[in-house]
MDAnalysis code that builds the backbone (N, CA, C; Angstrom):
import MDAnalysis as mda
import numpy as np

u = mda.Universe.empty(663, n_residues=221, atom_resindex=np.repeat(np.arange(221), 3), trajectory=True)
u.add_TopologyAttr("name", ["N", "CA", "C"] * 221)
u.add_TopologyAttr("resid", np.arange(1, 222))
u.add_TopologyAttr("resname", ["UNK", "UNK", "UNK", "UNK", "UNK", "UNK", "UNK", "UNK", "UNK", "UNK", "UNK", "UNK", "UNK", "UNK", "UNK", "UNK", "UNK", "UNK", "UNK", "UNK", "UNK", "UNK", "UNK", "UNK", "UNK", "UNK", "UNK", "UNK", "UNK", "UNK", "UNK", "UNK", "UNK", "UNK", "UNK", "UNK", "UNK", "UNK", "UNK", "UNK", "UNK", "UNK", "UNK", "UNK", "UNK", "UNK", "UNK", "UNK", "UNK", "UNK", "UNK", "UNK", "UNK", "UNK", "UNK", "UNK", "UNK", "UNK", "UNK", "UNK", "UNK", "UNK", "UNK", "UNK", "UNK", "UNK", "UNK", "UNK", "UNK", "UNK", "UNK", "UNK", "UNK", "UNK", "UNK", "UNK", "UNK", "UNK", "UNK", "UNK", "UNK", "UNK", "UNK", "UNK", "UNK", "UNK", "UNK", "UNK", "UNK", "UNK", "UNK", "UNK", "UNK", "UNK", "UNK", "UNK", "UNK", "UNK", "UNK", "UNK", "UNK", "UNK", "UNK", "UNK", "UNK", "UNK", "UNK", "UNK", "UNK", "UNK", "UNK", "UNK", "UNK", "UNK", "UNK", "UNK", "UNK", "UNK", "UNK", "UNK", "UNK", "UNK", "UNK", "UNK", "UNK", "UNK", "UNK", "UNK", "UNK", "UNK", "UNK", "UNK", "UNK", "UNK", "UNK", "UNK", "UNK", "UNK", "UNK", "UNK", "UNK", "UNK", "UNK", "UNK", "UNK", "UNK", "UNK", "UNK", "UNK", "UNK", "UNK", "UNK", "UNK", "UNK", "UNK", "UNK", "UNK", "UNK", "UNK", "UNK", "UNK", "UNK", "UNK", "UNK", "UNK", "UNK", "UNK", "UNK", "UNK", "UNK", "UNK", "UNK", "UNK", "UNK", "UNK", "UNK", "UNK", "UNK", "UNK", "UNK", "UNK", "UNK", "UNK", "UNK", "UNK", "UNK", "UNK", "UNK", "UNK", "UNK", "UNK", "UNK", "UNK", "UNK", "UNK", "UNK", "UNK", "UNK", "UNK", "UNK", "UNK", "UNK", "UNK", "UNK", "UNK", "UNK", "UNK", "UNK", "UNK", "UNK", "UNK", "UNK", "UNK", "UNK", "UNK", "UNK", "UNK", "UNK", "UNK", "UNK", "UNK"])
u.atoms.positions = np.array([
    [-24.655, 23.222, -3.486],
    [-24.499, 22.975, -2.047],
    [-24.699, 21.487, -1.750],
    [-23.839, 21.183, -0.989],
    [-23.664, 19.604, -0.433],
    [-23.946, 19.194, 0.870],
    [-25.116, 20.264, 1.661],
    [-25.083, 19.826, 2.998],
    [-23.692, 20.461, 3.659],
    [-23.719, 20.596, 5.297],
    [-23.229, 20.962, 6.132],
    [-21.674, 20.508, 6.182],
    [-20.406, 21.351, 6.577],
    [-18.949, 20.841, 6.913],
    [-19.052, 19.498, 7.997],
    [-18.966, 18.795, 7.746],
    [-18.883, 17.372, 8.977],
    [-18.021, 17.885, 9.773],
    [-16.819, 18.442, 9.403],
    [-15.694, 18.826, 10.483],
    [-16.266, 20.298, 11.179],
    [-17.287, 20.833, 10.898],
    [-18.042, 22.057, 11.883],
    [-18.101, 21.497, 13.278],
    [-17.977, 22.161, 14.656],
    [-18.486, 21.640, 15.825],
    [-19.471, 21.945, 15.869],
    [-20.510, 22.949, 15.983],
    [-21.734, 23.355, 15.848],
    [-22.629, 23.853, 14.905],
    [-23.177, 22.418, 14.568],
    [-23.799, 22.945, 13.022],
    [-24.875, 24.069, 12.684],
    [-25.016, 24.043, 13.525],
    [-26.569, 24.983, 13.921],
    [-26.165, 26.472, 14.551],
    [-26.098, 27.555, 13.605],
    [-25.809, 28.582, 13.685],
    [-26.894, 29.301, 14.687],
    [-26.170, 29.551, 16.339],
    [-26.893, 30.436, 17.067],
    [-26.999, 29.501, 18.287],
    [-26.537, 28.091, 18.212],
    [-26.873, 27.139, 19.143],
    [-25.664, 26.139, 19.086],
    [-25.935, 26.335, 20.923],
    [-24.795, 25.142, 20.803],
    [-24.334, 23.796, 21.528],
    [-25.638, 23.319, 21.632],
    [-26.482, 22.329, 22.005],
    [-26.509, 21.115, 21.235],
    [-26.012, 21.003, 19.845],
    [-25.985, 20.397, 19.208],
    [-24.333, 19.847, 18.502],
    [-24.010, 19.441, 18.181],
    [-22.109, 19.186, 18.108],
    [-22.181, 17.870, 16.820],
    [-21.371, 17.954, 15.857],
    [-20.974, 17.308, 15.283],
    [-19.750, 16.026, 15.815],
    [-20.152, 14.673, 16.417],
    [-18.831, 14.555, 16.691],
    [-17.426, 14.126, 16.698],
    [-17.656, 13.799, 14.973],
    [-16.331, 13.978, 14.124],
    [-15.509, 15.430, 14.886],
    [-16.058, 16.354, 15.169],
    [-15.462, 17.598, 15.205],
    [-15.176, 17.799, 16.664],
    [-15.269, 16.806, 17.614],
    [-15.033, 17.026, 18.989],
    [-14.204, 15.908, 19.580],
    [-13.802, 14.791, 19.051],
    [-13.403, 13.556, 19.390],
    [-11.916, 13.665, 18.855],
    [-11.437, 13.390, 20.520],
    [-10.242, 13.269, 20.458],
    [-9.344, 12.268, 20.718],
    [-10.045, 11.344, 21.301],
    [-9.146, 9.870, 21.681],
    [-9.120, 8.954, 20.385],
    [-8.056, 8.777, 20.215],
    [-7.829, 7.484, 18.901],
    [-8.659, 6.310, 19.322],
    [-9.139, 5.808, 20.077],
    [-9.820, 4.746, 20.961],
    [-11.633, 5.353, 20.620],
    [-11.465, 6.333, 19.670],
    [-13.254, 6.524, 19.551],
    [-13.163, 6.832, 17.976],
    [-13.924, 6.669, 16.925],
    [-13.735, 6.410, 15.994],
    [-15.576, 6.887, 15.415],
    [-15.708, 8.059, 15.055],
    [-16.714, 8.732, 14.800],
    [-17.167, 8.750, 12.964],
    [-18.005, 8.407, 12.554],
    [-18.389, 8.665, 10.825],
    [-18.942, 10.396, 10.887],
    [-18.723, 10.633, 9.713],
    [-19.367, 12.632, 9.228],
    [-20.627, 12.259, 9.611],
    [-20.771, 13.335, 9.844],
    [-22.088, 13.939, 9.975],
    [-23.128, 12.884, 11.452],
    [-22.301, 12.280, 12.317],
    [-22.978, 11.875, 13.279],
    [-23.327, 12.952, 14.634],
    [-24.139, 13.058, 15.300],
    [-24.260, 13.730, 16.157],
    [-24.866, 13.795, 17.468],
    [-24.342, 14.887, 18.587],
    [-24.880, 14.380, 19.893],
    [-25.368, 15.575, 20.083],
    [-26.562, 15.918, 21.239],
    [-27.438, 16.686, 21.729],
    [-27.720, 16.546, 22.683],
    [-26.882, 17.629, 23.555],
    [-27.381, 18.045, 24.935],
    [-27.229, 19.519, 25.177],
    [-28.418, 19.729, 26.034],
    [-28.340, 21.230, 26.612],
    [-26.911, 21.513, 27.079],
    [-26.094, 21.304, 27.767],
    [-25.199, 21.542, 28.218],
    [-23.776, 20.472, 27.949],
    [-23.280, 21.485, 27.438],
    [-21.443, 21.287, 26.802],
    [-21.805, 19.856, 26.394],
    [-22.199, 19.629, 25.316],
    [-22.377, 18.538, 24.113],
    [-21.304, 17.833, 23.433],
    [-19.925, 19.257, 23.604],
    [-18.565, 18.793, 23.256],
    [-18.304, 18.270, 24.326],
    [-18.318, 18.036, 25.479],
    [-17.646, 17.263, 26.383],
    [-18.358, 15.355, 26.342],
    [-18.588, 15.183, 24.835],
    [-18.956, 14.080, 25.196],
    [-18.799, 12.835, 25.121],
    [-17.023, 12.869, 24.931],
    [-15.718, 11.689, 25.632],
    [-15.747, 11.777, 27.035],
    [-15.809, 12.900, 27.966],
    [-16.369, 13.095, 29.385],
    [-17.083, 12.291, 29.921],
    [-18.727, 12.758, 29.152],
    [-19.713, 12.810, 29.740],
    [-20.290, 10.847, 29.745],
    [-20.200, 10.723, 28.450],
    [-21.212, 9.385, 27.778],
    [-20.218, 8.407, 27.268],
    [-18.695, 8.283, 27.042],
    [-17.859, 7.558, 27.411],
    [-17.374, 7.132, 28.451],
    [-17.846, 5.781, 28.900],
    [-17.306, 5.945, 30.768],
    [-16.204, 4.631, 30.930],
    [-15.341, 4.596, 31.814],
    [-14.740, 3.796, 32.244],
    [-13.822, 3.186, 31.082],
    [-13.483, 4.026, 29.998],
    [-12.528, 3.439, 28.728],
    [-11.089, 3.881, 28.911],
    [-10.872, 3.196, 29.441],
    [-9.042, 3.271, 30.132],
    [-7.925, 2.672, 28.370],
    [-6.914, 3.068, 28.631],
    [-6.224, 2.651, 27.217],
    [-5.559, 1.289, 27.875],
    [-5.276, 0.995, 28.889],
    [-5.022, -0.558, 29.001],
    [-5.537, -1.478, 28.742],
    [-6.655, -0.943, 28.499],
    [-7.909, -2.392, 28.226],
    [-8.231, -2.789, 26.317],
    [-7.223, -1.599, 25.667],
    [-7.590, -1.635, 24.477],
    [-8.658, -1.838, 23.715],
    [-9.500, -1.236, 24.045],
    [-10.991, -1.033, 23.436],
    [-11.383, -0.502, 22.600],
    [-12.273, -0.213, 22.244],
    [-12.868, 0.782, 20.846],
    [-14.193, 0.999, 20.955],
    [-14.179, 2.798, 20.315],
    [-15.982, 2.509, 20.501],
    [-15.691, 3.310, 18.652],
    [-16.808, 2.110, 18.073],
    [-16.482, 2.969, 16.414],
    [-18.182, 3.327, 16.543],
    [-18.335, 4.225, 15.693],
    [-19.781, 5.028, 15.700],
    [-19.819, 5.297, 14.168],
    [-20.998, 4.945, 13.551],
    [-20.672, 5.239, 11.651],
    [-21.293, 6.700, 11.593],
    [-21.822, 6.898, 10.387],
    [-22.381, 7.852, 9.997],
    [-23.669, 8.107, 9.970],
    [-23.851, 9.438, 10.054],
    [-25.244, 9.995, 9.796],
    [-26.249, 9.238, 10.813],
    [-25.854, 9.243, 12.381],
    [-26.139, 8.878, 13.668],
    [-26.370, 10.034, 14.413],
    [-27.747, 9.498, 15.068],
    [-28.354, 11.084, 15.808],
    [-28.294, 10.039, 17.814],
    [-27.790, 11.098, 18.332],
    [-27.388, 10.470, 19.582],
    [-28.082, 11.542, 21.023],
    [-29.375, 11.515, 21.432],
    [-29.840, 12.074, 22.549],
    [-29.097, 12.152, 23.693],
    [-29.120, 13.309, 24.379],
    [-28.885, 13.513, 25.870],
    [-28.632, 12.382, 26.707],
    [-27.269, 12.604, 27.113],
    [-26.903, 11.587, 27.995],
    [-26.810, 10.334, 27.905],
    [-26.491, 9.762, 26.586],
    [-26.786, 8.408, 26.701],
    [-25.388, 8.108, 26.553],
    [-25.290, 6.900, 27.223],
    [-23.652, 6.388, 28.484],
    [-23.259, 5.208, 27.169],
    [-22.180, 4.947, 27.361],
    [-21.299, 4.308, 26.267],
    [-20.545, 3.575, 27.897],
    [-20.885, 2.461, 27.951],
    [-19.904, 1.690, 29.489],
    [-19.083, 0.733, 28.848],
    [-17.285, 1.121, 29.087],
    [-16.403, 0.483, 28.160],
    [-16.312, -0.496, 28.918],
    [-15.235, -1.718, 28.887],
    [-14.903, -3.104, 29.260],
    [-13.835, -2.431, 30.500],
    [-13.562, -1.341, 31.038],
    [-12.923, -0.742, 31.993],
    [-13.790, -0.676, 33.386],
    [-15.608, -0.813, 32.621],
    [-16.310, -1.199, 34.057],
    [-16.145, -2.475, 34.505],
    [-15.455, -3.299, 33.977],
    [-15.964, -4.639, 34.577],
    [-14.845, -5.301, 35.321],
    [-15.688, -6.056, 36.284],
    [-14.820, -6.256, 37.218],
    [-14.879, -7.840, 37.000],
    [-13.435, -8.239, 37.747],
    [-13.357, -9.863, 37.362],
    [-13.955, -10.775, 38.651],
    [-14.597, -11.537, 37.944],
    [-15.850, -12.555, 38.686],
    [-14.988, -13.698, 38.664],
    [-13.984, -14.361, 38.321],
    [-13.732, -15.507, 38.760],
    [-12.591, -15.369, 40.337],
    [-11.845, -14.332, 40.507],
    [-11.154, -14.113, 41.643],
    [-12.465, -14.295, 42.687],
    [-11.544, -14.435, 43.913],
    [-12.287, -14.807, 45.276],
    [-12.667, -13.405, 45.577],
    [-12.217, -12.090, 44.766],
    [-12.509, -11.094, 45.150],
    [-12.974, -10.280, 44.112],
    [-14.288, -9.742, 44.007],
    [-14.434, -9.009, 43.031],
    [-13.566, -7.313, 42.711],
    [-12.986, -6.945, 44.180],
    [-12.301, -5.840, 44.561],
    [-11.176, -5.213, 43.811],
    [-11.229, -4.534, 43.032],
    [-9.939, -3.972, 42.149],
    [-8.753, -3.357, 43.171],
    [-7.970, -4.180, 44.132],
    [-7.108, -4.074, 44.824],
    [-5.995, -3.301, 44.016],
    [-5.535, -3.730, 42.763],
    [-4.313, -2.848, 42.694],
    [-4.354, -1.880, 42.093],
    [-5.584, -1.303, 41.494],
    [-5.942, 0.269, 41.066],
    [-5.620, 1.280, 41.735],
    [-5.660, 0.941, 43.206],
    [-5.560, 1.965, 44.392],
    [-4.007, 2.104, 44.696],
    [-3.280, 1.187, 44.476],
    [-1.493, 1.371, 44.131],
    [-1.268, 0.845, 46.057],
    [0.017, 1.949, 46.045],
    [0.343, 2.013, 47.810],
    [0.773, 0.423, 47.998],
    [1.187, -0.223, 46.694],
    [1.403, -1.378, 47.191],
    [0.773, -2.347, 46.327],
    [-0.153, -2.268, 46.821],
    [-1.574, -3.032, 46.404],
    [-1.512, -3.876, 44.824],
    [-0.648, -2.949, 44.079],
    [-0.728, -3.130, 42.626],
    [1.179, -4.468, 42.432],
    [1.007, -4.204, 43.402],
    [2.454, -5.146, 43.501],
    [2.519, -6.788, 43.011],
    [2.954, -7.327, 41.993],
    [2.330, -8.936, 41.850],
    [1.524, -9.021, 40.619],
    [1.231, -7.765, 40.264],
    [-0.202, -7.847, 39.335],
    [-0.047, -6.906, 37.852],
    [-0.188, -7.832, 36.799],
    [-0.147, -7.198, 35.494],
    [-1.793, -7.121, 35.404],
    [-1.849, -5.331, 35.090],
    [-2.660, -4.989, 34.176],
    [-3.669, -5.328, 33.264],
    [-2.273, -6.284, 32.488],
    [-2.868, -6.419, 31.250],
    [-3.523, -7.945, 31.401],
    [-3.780, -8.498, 32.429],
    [-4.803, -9.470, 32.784],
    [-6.361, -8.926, 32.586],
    [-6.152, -7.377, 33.059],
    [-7.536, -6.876, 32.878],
    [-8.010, -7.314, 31.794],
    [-7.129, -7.038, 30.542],
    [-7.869, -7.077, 29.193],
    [-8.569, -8.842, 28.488],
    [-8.197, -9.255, 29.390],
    [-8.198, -11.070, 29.483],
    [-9.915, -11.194, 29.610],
    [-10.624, -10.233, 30.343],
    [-11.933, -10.287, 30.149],
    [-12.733, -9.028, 29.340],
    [-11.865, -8.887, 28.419],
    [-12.851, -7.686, 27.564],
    [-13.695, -8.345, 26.063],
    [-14.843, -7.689, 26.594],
    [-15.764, -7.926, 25.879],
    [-15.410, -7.490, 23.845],
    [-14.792, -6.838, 24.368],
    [-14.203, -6.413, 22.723],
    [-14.576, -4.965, 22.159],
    [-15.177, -4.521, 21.008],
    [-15.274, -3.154, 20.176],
    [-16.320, -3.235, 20.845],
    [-16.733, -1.953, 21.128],
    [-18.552, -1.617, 20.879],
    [-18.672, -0.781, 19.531],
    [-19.516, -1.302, 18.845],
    [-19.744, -0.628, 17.491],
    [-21.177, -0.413, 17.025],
    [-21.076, 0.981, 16.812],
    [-22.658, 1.723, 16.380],
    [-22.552, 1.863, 14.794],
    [-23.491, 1.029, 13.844],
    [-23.577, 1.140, 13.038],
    [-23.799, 2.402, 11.874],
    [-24.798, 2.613, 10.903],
    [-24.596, 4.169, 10.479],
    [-26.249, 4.113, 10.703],
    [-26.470, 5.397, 10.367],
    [-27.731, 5.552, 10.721],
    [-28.755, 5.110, 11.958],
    [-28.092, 5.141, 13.092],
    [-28.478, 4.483, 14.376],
    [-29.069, 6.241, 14.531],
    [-29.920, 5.453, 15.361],
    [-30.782, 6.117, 16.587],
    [-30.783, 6.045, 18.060],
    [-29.989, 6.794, 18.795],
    [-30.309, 6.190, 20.123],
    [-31.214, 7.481, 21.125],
    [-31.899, 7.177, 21.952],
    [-32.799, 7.617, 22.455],
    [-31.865, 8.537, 23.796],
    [-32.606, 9.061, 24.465],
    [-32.127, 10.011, 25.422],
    [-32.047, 8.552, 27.066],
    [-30.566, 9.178, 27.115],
    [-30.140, 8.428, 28.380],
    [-30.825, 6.689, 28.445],
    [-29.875, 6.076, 27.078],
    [-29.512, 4.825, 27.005],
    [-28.170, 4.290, 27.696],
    [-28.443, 3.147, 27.597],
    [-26.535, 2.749, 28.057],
    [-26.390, 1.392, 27.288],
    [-25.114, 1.425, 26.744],
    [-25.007, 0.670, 25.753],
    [-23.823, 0.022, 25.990],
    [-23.879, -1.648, 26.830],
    [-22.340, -2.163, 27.332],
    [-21.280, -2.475, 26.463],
    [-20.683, -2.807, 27.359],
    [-19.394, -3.423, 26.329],
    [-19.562, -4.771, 25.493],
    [-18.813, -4.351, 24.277],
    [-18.736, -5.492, 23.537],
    [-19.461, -5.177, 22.331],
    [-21.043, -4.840, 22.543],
    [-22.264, -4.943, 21.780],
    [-21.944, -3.903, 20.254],
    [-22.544, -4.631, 19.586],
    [-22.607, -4.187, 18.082],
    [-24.200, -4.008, 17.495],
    [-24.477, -2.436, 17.768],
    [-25.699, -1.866, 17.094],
    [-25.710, -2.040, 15.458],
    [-26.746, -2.658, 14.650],
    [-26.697, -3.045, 13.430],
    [-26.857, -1.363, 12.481],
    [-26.779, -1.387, 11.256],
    [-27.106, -0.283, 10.719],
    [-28.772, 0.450, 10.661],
    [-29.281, 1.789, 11.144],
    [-30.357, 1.626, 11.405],
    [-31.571, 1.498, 11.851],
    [-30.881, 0.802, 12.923],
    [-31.634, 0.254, 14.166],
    [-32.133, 1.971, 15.125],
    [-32.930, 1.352, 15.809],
    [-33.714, 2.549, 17.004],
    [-33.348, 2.357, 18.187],
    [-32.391, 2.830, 18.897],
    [-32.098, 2.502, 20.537],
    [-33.322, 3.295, 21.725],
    [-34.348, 2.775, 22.000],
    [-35.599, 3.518, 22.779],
    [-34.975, 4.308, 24.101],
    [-35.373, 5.443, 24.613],
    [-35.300, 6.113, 25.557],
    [-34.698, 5.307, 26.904],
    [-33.492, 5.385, 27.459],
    [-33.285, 4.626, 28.741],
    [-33.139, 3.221, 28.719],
    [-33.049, 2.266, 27.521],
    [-32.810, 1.344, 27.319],
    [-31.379, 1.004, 27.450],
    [-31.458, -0.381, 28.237],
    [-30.051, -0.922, 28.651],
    [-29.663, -2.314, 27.771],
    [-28.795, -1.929, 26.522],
    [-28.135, -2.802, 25.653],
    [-27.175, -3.509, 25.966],
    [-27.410, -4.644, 26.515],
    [-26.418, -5.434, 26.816],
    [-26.048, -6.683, 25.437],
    [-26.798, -6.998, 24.962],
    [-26.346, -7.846, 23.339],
    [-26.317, -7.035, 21.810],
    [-26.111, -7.373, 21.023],
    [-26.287, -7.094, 19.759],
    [-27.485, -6.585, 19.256],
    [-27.499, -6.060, 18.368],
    [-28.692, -5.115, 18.028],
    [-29.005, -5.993, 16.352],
    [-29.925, -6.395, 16.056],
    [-30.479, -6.580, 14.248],
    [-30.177, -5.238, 14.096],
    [-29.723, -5.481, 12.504],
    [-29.793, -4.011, 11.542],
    [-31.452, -3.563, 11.616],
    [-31.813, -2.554, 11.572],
    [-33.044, -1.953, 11.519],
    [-34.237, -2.075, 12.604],
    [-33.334, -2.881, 13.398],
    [-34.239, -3.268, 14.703],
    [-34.824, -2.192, 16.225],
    [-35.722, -1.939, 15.853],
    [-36.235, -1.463, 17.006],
    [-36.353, -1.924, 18.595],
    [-35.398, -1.386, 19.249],
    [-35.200, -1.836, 20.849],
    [-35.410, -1.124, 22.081],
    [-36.342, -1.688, 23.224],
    [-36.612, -0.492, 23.892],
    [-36.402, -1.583, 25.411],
    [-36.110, -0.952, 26.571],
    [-36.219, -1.429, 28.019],
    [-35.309, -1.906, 28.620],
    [-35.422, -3.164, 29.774],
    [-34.077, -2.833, 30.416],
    [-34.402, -4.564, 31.008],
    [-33.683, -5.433, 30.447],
    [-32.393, -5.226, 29.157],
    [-33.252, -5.300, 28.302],
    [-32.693, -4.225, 26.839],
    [-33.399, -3.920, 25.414],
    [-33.631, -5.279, 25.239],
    [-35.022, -5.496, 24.544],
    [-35.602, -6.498, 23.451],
    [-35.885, -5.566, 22.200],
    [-36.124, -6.317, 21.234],
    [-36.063, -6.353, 20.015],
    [-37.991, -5.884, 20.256],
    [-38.630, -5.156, 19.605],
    [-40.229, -5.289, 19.616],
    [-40.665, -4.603, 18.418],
    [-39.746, -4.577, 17.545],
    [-40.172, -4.587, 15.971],
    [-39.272, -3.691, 14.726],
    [-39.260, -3.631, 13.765],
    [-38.235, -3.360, 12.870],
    [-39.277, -2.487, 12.008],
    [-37.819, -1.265, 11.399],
    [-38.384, -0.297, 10.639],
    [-39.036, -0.599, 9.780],
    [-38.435, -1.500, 9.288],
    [-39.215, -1.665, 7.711],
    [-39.310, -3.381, 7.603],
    [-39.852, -3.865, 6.413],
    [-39.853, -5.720, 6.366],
    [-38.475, -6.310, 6.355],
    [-38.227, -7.340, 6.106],
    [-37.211, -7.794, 5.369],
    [-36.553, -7.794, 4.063],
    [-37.454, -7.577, 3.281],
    [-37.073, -7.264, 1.862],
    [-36.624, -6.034, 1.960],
    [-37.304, -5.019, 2.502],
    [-36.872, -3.759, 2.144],
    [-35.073, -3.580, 3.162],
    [-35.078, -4.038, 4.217],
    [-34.140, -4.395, 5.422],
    [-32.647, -5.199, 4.390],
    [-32.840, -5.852, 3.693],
    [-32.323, -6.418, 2.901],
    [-31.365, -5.989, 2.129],
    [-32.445, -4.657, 1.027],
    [-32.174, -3.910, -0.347],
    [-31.471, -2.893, 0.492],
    [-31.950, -2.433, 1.419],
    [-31.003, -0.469, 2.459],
    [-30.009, -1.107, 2.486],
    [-29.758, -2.618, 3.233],
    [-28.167, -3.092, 3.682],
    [-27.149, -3.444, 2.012],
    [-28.081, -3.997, 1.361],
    [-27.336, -3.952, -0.129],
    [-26.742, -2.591, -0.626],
    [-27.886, -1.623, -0.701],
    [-27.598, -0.055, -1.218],
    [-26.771, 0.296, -0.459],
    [-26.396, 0.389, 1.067],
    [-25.249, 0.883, 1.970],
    [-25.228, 2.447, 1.551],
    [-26.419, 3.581, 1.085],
    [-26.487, 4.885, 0.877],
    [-25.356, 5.815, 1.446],
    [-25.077, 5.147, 3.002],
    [-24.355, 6.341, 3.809],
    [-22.788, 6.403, 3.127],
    [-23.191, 5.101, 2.659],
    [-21.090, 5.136, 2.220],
    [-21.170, 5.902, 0.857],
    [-22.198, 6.244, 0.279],
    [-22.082, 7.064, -1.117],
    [-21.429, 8.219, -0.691],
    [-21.128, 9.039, -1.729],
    [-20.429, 10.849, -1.941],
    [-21.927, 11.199, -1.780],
    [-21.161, 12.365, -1.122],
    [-22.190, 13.358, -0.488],
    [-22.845, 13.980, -1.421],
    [-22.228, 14.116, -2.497],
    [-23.256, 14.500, -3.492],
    [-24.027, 13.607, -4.039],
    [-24.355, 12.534, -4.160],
    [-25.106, 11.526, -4.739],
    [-26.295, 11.735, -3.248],
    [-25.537, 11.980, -2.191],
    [-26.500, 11.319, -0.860],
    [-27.672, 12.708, -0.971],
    [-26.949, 13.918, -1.328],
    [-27.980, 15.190, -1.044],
    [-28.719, 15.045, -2.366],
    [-28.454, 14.727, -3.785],
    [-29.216, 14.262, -4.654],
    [-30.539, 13.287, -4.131],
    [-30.378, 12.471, -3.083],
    [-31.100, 11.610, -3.098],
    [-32.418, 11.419, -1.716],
    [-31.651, 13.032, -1.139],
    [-33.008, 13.155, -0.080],
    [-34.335, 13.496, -0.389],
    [-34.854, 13.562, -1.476],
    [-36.386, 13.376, -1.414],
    [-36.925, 12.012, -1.267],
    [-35.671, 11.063, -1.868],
    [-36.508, 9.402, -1.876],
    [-35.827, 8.696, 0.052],
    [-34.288, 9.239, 0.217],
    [-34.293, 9.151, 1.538],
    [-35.235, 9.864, 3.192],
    [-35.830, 10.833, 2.502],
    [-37.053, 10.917, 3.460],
    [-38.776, 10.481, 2.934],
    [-38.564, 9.270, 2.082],
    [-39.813, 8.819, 1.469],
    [-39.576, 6.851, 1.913],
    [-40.611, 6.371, 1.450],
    [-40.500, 5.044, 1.846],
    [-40.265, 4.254, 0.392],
    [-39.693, 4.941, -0.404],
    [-39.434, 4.219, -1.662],
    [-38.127, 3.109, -1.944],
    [-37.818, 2.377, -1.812],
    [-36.141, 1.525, -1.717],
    [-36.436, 1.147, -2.931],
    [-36.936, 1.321, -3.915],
    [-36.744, 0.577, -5.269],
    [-36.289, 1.980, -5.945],
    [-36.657, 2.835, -5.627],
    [-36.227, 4.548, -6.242],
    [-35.028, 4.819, -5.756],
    [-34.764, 4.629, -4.383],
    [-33.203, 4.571, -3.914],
    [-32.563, 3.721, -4.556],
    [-32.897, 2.331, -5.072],
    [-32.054, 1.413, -5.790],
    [-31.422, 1.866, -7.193],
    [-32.563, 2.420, -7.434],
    [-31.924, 3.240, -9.035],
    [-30.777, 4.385, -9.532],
    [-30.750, 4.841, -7.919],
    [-29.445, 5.657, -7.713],
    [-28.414, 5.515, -7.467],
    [-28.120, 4.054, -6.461],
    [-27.089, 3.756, -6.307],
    [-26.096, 2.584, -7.224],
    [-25.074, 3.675, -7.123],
    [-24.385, 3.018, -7.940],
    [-23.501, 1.310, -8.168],
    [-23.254, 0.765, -9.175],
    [-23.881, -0.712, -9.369],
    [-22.585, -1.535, -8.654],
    [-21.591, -0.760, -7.901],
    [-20.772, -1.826, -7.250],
    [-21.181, -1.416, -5.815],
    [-22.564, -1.328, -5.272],
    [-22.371, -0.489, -3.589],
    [-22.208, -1.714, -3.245],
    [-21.304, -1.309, -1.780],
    [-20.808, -2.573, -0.826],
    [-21.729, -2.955, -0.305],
    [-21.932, -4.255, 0.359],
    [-22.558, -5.247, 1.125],
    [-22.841, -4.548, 2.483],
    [-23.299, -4.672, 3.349],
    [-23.143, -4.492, 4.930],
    [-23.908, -5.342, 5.394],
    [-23.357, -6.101, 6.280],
    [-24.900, -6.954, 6.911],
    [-24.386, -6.865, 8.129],
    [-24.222, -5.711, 9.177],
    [-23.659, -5.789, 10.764],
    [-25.313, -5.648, 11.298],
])
């Protein structure tokens, strides 16, 4: 046995509160790793709906999410579709509303102020009812705290909590922060990865080093 189908919607037999969401994501514009997942009491699959907001396909955006990511209740994903343009004399999205209004005006000016991908690294943590803006790139790892508002970049392994998130301490040192981003575990076969959960739920990285195999890729997001 190799661990759970990634492509299951509800991994958890009897409950369904919990959603795989490789197995629920349907917009090409969201880009999910196996085995990541979201948790809410109520319709968990709706959560391109719910915690994707304002990601219009004119604005050409992306939200990529890696693997083996645990994602609490309600926490909001705000694409570059919230933002409104600050150098006009008007902050007012006049030609959204049409009837005219949209007459004179390309679109695709919108995308002239987008912040770019938002990208969740693998093994992220985010806490219940975060919001995480546009643009920002969560490192591999890292802890997103309860209700915290991410407006910059996240360190790999960095612990972030408040509003706007600061940084107020990291899982592990640097050396060890270092050797996880060298090993890159999540990108192994699933069979090497379920081989290797007694030392992945232990604090050993020199015992994880011995497993992985001698070309693992780099990551330093």
């Amino acid at each position: 046995m190799h661990g759970p189908n990634p492509d299951t919607r509800f991994p958890f037999e009897g409950s369904k509160e919990i959603v795989f969401l490789k197995a629920v994501v349907t917009r090409p514009s969201i880009e999910v790793g196996e085995f990541s997942y979201y948790h809410d009491a109520v319709e968990p699959e709706r959560f391109e709906e719910t915690c994707v907001l304002y990601h219009f396909d004119f604005m050409g955006d992306r939200l990529v999410i890696g693997r083996f990511c645990a994602i609490a209740s309600r926490v909001q994903f705000i694409m570059n579709g919230a933002n409104h343009e600050m150098g006009r004399l008007s902050t007012f999205p006049f030609e959204i509303f049409g009837a005219g209004w949209e007459q004179g005006f390309d679109f695709a000016d919108h995308a002239t102020g987008s912040r770019g991908d938002t990208t969740v690294g693998h093994d992220v943590w985010i806490g219940r009812e975060a919001t995480i803006l546009p643009g920002v790139t969560i490192g591999h790892g890292a802890v997103i705290g309860a209700r915290a508002v991410v407006g910059s970049d996240v360190p790999a392994y960095a612990i972030v909590v408040g509003n706007p998130a600061r940084v107020i301490g990291y899982r592990h040192d640097a050396a060890t922060r270092s050797k996880l981003l060298e090993i890159a575990w999540w990108d192994w076969p699933i069979e090497r990865i379920t081989a290797a959960l007694p030392i992945l739920r232990s604090g050993d990285v020199a015992a994880l080093a011995r497993l992985a195999p001698h070309a693992a890729p780099n990551h330093t997001a």
